[in-house]
N, C-alpha and C positions, 0 to 999 in steps of 0.2 A: 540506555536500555531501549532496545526495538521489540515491540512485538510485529509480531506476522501471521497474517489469519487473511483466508478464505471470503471476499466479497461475494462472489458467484462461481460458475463454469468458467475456466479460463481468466480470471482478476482475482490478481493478489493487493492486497493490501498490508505497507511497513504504516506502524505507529509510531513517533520520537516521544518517547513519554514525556520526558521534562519540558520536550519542545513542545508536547501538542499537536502536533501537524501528522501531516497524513502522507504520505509516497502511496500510490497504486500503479500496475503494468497490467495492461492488459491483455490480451490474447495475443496479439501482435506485436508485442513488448514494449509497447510505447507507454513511456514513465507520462504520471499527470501528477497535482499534488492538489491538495486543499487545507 
C-alpha cells in the first residue's frame, strides 16, 4: 500500500507503508527518498 499526499507547492510525497520509507519528486521531478 502507498499513500500519496502533498508535502508543499510542487513536492509530492509516496509512503511504502509496510516499508516505512518515504519516495518524494520534486518540482523538477527529481526522485529523493528517506
Amino acid at each position: 500500500l502507498i499513500e500519496i499526499s502533498t508535502v508543499e507547492r510542487g513536492v509530492v510525497s509516496l509512503y511504502g507503508v509496510r516499508s516505512e520509507l518515504f519516495v518524494a519528486m520534486n518540482s523538477r521531478g527529481r526522485l529523493y527518498g528517506t
